[in-house]
C-alpha positions as CSV (number, residue, x, y, z in Angstrom):
1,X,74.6,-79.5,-58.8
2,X,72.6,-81.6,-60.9
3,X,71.1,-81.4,-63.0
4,X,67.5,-84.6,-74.0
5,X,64.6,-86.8,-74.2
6,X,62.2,-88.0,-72.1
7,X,64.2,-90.6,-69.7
8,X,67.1,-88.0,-69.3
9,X,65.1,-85.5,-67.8
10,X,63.5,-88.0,-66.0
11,X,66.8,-89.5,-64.6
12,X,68.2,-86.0,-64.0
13,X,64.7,-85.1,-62.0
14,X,65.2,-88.2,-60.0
15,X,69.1,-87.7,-59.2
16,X,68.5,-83.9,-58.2
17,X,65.4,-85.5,-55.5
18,X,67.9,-87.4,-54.1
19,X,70.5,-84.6,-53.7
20,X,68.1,-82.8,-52.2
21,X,65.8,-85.5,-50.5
22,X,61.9,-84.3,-49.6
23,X,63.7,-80.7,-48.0
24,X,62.6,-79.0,-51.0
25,X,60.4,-79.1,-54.2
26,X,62.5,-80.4,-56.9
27,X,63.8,-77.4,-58.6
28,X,78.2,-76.2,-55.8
29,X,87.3,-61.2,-42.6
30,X,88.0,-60.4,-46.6
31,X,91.4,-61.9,-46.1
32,X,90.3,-65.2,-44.7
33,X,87.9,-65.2,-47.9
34,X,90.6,-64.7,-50.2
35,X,92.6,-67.3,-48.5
36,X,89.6,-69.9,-49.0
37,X,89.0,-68.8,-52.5
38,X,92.8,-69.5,-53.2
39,X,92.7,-72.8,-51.7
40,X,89.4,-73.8,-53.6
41,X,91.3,-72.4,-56.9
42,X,94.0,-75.3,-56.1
43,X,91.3,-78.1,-55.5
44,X,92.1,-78.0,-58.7
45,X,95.0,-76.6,-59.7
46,X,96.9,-78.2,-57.5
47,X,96.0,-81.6,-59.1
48,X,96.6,-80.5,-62.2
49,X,100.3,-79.2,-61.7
50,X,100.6,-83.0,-60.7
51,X,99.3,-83.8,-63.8
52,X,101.6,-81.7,-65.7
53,X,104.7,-83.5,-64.0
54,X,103.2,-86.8,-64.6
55,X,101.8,-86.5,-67.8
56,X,105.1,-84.4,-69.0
57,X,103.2,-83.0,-71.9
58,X,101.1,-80.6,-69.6
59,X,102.8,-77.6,-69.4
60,X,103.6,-75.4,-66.0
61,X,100.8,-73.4,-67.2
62,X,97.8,-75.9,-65.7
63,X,98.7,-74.7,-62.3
64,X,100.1,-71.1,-62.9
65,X,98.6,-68.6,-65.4
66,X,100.5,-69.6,-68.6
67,X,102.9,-68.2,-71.1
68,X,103.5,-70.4,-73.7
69,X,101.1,-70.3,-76.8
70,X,99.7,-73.6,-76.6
71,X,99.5,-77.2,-74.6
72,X,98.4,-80.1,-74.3
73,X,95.0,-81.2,-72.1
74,X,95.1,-84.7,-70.1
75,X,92.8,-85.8,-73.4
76,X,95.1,-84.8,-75.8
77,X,93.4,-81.6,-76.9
78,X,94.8,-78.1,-77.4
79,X,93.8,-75.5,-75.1
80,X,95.2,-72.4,-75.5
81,X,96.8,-70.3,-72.1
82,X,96.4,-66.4,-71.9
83,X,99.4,-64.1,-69.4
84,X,99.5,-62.8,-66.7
85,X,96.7,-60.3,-65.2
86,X,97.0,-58.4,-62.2
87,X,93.5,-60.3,-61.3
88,X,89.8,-59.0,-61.6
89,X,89.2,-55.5,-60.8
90,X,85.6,-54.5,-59.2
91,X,83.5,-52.1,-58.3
92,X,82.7,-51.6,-55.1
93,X,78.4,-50.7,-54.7
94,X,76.9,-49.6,-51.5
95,X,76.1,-51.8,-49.0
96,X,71.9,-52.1,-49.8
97,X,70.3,-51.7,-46.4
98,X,68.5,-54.8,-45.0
99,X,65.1,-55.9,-46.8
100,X,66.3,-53.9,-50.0
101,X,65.7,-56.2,-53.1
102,X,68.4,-55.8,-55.9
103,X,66.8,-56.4,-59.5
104,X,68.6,-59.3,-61.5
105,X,68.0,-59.0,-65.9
106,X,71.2,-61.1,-66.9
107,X,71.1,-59.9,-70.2
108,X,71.0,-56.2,-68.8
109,X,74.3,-56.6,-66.5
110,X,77.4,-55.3,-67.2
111,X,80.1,-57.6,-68.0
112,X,82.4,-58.7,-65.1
113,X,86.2,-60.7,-64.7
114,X,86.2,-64.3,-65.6
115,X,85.6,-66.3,-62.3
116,X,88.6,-66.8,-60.3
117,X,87.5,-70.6,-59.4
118,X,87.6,-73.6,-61.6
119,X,84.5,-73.7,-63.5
120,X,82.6,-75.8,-66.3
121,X,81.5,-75.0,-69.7
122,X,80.1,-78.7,-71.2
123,X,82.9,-80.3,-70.8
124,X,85.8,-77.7,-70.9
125,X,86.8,-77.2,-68.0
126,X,88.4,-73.3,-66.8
127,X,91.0,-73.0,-64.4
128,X,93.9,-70.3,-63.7
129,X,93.4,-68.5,-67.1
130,X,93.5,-71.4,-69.0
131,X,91.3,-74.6,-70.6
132,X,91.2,-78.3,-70.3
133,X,89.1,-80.6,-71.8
134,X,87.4,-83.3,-70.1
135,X,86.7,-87.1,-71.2
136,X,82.9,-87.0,-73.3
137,X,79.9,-86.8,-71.1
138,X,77.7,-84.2,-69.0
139,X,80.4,-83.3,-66.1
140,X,78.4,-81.4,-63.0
141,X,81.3,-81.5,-60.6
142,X,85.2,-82.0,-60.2
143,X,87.5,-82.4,-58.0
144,X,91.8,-83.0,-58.3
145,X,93.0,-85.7,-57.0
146,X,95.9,-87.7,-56.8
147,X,97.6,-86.5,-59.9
148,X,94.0,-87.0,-62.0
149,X,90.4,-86.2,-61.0
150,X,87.3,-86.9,-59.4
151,X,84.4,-86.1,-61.2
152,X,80.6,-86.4,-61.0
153,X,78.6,-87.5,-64.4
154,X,75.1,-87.2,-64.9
155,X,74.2,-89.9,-67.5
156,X,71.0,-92.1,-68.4
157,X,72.2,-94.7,-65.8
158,X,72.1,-92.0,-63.2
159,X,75.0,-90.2,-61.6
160,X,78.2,-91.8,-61.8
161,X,81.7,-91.1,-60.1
162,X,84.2,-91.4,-62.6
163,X,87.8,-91.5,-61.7
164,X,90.2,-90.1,-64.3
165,X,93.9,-90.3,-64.8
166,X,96.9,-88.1,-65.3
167,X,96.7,-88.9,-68.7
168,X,92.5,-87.9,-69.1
169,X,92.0,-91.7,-68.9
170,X,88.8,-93.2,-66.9
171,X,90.2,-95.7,-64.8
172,X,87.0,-95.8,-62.7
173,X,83.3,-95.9,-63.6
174,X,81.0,-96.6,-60.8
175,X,77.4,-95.1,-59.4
176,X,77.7,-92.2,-57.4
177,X,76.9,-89.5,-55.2
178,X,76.3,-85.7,-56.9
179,X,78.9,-83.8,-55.3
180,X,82.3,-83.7,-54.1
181,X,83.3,-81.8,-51.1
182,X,86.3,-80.4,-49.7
183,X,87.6,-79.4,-45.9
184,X,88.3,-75.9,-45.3
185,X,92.2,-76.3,-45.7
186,X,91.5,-78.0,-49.2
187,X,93.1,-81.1,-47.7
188,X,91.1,-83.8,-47.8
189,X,87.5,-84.6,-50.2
190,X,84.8,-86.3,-49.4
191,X,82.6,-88.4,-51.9
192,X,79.9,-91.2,-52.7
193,X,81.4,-94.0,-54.2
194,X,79.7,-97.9,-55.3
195,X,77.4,-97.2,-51.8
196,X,80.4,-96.6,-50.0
197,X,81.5,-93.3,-48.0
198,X,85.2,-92.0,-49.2
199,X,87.4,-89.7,-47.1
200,X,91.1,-88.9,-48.7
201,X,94.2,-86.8,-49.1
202,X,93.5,-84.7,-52.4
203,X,97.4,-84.7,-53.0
204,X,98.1,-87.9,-51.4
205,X,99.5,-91.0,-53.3
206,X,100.5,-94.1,-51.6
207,X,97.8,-93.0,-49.0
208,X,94.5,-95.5,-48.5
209,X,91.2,-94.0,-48.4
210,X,88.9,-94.0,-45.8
211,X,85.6,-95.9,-46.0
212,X,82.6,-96.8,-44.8
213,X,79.7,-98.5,-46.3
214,X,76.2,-97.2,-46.8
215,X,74.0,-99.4,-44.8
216,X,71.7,-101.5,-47.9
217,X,68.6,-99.7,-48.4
218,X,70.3,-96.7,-47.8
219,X,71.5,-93.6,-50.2
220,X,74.3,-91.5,-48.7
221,X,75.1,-88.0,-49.9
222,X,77.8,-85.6,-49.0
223,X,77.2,-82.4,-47.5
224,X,81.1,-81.4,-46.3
225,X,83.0,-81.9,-43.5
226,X,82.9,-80.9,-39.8
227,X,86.1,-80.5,-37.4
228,X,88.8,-82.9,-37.5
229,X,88.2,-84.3,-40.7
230,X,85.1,-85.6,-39.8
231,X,82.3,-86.1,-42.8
232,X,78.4,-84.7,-42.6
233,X,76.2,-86.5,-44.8
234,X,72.5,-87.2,-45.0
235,X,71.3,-91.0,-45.2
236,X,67.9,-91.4,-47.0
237,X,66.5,-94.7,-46.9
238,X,63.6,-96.2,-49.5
239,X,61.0,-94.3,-47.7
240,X,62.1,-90.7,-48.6
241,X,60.9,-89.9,-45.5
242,X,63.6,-92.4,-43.5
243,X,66.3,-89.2,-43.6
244,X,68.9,-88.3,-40.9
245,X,71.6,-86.4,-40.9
246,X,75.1,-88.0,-39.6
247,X,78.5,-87.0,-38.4
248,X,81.2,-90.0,-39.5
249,X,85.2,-89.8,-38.8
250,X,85.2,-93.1,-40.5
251,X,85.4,-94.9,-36.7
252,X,82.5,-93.5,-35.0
253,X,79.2,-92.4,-36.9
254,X,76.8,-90.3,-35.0
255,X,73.2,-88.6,-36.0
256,X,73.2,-84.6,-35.9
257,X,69.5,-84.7,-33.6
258,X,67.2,-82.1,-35.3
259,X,68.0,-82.1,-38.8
260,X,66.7,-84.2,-41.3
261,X,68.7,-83.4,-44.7
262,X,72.2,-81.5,-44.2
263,X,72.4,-79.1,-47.1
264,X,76.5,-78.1,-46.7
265,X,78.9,-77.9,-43.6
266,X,81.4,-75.6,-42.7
267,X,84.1,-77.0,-40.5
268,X,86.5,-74.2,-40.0
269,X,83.0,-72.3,-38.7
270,X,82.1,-75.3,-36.9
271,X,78.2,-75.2,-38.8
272,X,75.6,-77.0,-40.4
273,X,72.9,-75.8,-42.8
274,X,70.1,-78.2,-43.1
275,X,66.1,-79.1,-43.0
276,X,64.4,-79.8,-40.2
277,X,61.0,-81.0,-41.2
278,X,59.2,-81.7,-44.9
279,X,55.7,-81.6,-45.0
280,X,54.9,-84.1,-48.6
281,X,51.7,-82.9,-48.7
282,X,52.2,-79.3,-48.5
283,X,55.3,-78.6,-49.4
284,X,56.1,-76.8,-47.1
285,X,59.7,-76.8,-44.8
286,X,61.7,-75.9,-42.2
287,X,65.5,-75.0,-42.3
288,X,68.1,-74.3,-39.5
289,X,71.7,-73.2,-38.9
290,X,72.7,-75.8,-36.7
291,X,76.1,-76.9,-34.7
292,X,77.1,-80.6,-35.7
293,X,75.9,-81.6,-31.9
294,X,72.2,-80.9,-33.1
295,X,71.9,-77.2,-31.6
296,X,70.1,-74.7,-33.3
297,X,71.3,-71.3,-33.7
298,X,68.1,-70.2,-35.8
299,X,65.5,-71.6,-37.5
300,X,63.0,-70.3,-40.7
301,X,60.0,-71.9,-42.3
302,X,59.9,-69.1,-45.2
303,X,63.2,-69.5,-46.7
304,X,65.7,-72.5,-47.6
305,X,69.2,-72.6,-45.9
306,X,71.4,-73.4,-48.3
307,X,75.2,-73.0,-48.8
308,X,77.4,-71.8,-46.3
309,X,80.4,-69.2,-47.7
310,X,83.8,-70.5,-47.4
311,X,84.5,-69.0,-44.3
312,X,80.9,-69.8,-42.9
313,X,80.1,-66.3,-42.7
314,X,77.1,-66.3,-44.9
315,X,74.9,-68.5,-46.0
316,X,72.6,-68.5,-49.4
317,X,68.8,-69.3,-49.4
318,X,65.7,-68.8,-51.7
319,X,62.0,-69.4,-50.8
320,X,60.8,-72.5,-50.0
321,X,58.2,-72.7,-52.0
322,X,60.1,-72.9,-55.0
323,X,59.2,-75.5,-57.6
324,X,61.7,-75.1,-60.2
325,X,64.3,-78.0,-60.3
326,X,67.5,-75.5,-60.7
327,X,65.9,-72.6,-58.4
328,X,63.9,-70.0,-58.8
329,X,64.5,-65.9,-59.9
330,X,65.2,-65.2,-55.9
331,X,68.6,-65.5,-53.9
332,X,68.8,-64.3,-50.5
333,X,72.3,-63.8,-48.4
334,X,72.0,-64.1,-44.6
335,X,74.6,-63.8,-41.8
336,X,75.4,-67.5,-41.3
337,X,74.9,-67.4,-37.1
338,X,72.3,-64.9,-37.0
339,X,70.2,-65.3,-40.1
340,X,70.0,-61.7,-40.2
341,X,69.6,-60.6,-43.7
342,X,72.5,-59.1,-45.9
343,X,71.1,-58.4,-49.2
344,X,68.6,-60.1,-52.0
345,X,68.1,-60.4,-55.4
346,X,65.4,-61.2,-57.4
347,X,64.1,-61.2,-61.6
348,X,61.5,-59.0,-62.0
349,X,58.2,-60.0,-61.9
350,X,57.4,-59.8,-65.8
351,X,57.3,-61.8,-68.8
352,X,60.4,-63.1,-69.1
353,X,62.2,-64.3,-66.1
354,X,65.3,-66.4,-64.2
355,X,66.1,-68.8,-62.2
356,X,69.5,-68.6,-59.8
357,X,69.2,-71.4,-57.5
358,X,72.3,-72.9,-58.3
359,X,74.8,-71.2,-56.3
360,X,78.7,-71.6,-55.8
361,X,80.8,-68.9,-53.5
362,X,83.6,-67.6,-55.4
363,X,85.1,-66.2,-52.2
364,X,83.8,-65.4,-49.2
365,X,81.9,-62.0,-50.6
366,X,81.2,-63.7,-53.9
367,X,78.9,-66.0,-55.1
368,X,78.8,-67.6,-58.7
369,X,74.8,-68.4,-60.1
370,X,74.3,-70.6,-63.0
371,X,71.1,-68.7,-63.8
372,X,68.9,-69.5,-67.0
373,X,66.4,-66.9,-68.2
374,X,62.8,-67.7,-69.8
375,X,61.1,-67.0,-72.8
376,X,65.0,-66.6,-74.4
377,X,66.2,-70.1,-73.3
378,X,69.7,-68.9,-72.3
379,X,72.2,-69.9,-69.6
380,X,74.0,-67.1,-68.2
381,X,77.2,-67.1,-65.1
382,X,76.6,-64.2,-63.1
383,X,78.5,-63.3,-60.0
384,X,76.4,-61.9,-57.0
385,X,78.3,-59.5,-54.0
386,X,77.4,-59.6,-50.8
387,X,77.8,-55.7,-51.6
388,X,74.6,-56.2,-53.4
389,X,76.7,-55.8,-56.4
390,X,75.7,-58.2,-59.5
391,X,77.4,-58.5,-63.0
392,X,77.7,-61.5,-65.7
393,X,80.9,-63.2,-66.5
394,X,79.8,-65.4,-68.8
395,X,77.1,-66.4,-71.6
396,X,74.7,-66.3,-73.0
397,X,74.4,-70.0,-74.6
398,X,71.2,-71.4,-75.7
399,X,70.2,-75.0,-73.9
400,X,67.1,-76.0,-72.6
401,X,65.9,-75.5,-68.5
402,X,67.1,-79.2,-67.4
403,X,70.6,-78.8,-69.2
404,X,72.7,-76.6,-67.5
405,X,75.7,-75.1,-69.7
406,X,77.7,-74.1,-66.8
407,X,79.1,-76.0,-63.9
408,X,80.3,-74.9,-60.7
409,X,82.6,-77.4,-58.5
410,X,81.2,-78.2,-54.7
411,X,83.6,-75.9,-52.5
C-alpha cells in the first residue's frame, strides 16, 4: 500500500514499482469470514492489550471497545474511547447478476458503519472504537507485535520498517519492505527487514525470529504466507525483469514455476494470486490463480489478480491496462478458484472521476477502498459488498493523488 515535492513523489513512484515489480503499470462460508475478520481486528488489538499491561497507562479499552472517558496512546496523546455498539448494521442488496456493473460516485453514497478493522487516518491510527496516535511520519501499514508494533513508513529515503515500543518509542529504523503480512490464524507476520526475510510469533516474546537473507542484488517483498508457516515472496533482481516468485519455510526456499510476481497468498485456501508474464513495451500482462507448486487453476490477460479474501474465496482485480499509480475507477470481484465473476464496480465515465485500486478485505464479503476522486481532490473510505452493495465510511479529506489520507493494514 504505498504510496510533497518533487523527490517524494518520485521516491513514492519508485517504492510502489517495486511493490508491484513490471506486473503492472505503476498506478492492503460468512462464519469463516467473520472469524478472519476477527482475528485480523486482533493483529492489532491484540498487541495493543499488551501494550496496555506493559505500558500501564493504556487503558483495557485499546483491546476492547472502551468505557472510560479518556486515555492515554503509546505517544502520550489523548484519544478519546466511545461504548459499546451492538456492531454495524447493513443492508443487505441483491445479488447483481454476472457482467452487471455497479456505478461508484463516492460523494453520492450513503453513509455506512466505521470499518470493523484497524485502519489509518495520517497517523491516527483506528482500532475497536477507539484512537491511537502513531510516532510523526507517513505510516502505510501496521502490524502488533510483541507488545509494540511493526510499521511500514514511506519517507524521502524510501520505505522504512520501523519498529516501535510499548511505550510509542522507535527502537528500530531500518530500510524495508511495503507491507506486512499475516497467516490465516493471525499467528505469525511476515516482513522485509535491512535485506533480510523475517518470520515471527505476533504475540511471542522471548521467541527468535526467523530469517533469511535476500541474496545481494536482490529486492524481496512479501506477498503472505502458504501452509505450515511457510512465506511467498517475489525476488526482483536489478534487471526488473530477473523476477521469481518463491516459497521459503526459512530451511528450504523453492520457486513457485509459472509466476513471475506473487501479488498475495492465502494459506488456509492453499492459493496464490500472481503475474505470469510483463510485456515492457506494451504493457501488457498476464495474471493467474495458482497453487504454491506452480499449477494454474486459471489464467486472464484482461484483468489483474489481485488480493485474495481472507478466506481465499474471492479475489479483487481491475484492468490491466491501468496507469494510475493507486488504481483506476474499476474493481472487479471474482470467485478465487474459478475466476468466474461476482460483481464490478466502476466511476462513471464523465468529468470527474475515481480511482479504487487500493483495496483491503474487511471480512470475507467486504472489501475497504481507499478511493480518491478527480477534479475535487478528495480521499474517500468506501466499503464494497460482494452483494454489489457500496457505501462510504469515511471522508472526504482534501490531499493530492500521490498522498493517500487513509491507510488500510496488509491482512
Amino acid at each position: 500500500m504505498n504510496d510533497h515535492e518533487k523527490d517524494v513523489l518520485s521516491n513514492a513512484l519508485h517504492d510502489r514499482a517495486r511493490d508491484v515489480g513490471d506486473d503492472q503499470p505503476i498506478d492492503l462460508a460468512s462464519v469463516r469470514g467473520r472469524a478472519h475478520g476477527i482475528r485480523r481486528r486482533r493483529r492489532v488489538a491484540a498487541g495493543l492489550a499488551v501494550v496496555a499491561a506493559v505500558a500501564v497507562t493504556v487503558p483495557v479499552g485499546l483491546s476492547t471497545v472502551g468505557t472510560s472517558p479518556s486515555s492515554v496512546g503509546p505517544t502520550g496523546q489523548h484519544t478519546a474511547t466511545s461504548t459499546p455498539s451492538s456492531g454495524p448494521t447493513r443492508t443487505t442488496a441483491p445479488a447483481p447478476a454476472p457482467g452487471t456493473t455497479v456505478p461508484v460516485v463516492p460523494s453520492e453514497l450513503p453513509q455506512g458503519d466505521p470499518p470493523t478493522v484497524p485502519w489509518l487516518e495520517g497517523r491516527t491510527l483506528h482500532h475497536d472504537g477507539t484512537t491511537t496516535e502513531l510516532p510523526p511520519g507517513r505510516w502505510s501499514d501496521l502490524a502488533a507485535y510483541r507488545g509494540g508494533w511493526l510499521a511500514v513508513q514511506e519517507s524521502n529515503r524510501g520505505n522504512r520498517l520501523v519498529r516501535i515500543d510499548a511505550g510509542g518509542a522507535v527502537t528500530s529504523d531500518k530500510p524495508g519492505g511495503v507491507r506486512i503480512d499475516t497467516s490465516a490464524d493471525g499467528t505469525q507476520l511476515a516482513w522485509v527487514e535491512d535485506g533480510v526475510l523475517h518470520r515471527g510469533l505476533a504475540s511471542g516474546h522471548s521467541e527468535g525470529e526467523d530469517t533469511q537473507t535476500v541474496p545481494k542484488g536482490y529486492d524481496a517483498q512479501v506477498a503472505g504466507f502458504a501452509a505450515a508457516g511457510s512465506v511467498v515472496y517475489t525476488l526482483t533482481g536489478e534487471n526488473a525483469r530477473d523476477q521469481t516468485v518463491h516459497v521459503t519455510d526459512f530451511t528450504d526456499d523453492r520457486t513457485v514455476p509459472g509466476l513471475v510476481h506473487a501479488r498475495s497468498s492465502n494459506d488456509e485456501a492453499g492459493l496464490v494470486a500472481g503475474t505470469t508474464r510483463f510485456d515492457a513495451d506494451t504493457g501488457g500482462a498476464c495474471f493467474a490463480m495458482a497453487f504454491p507448486s506452480g499449477e494454474q487453476l486459471w489464467s486472464d490477460c484482461r484483468h489483474s489478480v489481485d488480493t485474495l479474501s481472507p478466506a481465499g474465496r474471492f479475489v479483487t482485480g481491475q484492468s490491466s491496462g491501468c496507469d494510475q499509480q493507486y488504481g483506476c475507477g474499476e474493481l472487479l470481484v471474482r470467485q478465487a478458484r474459478t475466476g468466474q465473476p461476482v460483481v464490478e464496480f466502476a466511476a462513471p465515465r464523465r468529468a470527474d472521476g475515481a480511482s479504487f485500486g487500493v483495496v483491503g478485505w474487511e471480512d470475507e464479503e467486504h472489501m475497504l477502498g481507499v478511493t480518491y476522486t478527480y477534479p475535487t481532490g478528495e480521499w474517500w473510505l468506501v466499503r464494497f459488498g460482494v452483494d454489489g452493495s457500496v457505501e462510504r465510511v469515511a471522508g472526504p479529506v482534501k490531499g493530492v493523488e500521490y498522498e493517500p489520507a487513509f491507510g488500510l493494514p496488509t491482512s
